[in-house]
C-alpha positions as CSV (number, residue, x, y, z in Angstrom):
1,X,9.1,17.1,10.8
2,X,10.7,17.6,13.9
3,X,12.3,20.7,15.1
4,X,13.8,19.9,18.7
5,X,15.0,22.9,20.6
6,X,18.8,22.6,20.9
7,X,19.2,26.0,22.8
8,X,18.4,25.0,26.2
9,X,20.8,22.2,26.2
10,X,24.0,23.3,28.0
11,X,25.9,20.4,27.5
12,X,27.8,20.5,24.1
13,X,28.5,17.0,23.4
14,X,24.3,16.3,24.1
15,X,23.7,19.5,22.2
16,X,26.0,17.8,19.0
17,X,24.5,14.6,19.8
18,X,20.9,16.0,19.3
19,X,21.9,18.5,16.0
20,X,22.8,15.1,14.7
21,X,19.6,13.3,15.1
22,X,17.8,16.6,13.6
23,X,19.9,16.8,10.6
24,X,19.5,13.1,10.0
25,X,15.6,13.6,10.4
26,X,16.2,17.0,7.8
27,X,17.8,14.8,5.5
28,X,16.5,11.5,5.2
29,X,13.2,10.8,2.6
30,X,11.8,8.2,4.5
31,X,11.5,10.4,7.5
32,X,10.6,14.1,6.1
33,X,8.1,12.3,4.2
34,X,4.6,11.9,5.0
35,X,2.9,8.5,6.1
36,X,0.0,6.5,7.8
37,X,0.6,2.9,8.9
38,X,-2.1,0.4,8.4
39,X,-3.0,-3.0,9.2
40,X,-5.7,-4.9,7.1
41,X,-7.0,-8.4,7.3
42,X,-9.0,-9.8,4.4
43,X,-11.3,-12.8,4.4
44,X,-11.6,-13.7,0.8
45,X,-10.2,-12.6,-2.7
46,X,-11.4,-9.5,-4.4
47,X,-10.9,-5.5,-4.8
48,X,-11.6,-3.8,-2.0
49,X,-11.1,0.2,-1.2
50,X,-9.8,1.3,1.6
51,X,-10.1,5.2,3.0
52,X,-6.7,6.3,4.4
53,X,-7.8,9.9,5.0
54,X,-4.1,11.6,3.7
55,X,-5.4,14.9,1.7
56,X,-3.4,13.7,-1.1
57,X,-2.6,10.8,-3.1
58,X,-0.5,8.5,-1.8
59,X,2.7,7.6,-4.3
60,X,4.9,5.4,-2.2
61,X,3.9,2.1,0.0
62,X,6.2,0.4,2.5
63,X,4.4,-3.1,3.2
64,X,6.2,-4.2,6.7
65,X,4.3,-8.0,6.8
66,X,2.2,-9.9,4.7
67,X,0.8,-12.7,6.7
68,X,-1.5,-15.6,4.9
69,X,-1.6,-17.8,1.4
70,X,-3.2,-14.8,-0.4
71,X,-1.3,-12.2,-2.2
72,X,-1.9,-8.7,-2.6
73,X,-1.5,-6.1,-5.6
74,X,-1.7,-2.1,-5.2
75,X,-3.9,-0.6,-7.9
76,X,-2.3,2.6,-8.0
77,X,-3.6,3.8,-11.0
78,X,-7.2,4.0,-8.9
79,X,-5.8,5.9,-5.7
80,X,-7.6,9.2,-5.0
81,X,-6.7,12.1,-2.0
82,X,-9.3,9.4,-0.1
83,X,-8.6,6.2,-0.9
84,X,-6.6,3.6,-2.0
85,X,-7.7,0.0,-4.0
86,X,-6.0,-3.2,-3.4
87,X,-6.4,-6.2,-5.4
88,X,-6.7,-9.4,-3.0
89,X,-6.0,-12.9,-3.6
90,X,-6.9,-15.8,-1.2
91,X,-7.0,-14.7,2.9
92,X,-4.3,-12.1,3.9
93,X,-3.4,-9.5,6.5
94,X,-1.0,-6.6,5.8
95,X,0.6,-4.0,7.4
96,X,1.9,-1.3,5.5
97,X,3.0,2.4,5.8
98,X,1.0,4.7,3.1
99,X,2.2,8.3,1.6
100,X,5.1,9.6,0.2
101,X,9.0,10.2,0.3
102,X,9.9,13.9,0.0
């Protein structure tokens, strides 16, 4: 989270500005929660696991690209506080944010 310090600020307007930005970060659950972005090529079809290091289980993925004639299926059911499994079909590389909305 971040905490920016507003008190040094003598401007009011930049001091509103920046309470703002700090509220929105307070308030939104995309960006109180907690994530890890990834980016993962694979060659050829199969499960694969893949450490993420969080400390907990991940419940929520945000895949930002898929790139490649495979396809790729979250086995969430088998994520641990250490790793995840995804289920590959066919070459693909994806980027994705890992964790959870608060």
């Amino acid at each position: 989270m971040i905490n920016l310090k507003l008190f040094g600020l003598a401007d009011a307007s930049v001091r509103e500005n920046f309470s703002e930005i700090e509220r929105e970060f307070r308030e939104s659950p995309i960006l109180k929660g907690s994530w890890a972005f990834f980016e993962k090529a694979y060659k050829a079809s199969g499960t694969f696991k893949l450490f993420h290091g969080l400390g907990f289980i991940p419940k929520d993925i945000i895949v930002t690209s898929s790139r490649g004639a495979g396809s790729a299926i979250f086995l969430h059911d088998n994520f641990t506080e250490d790793y995840i499994e995804i289920q590959v079909v066919a070459p693909i590389t994806l980027r994705f944010l890992l964790g959870k909305v608060k």
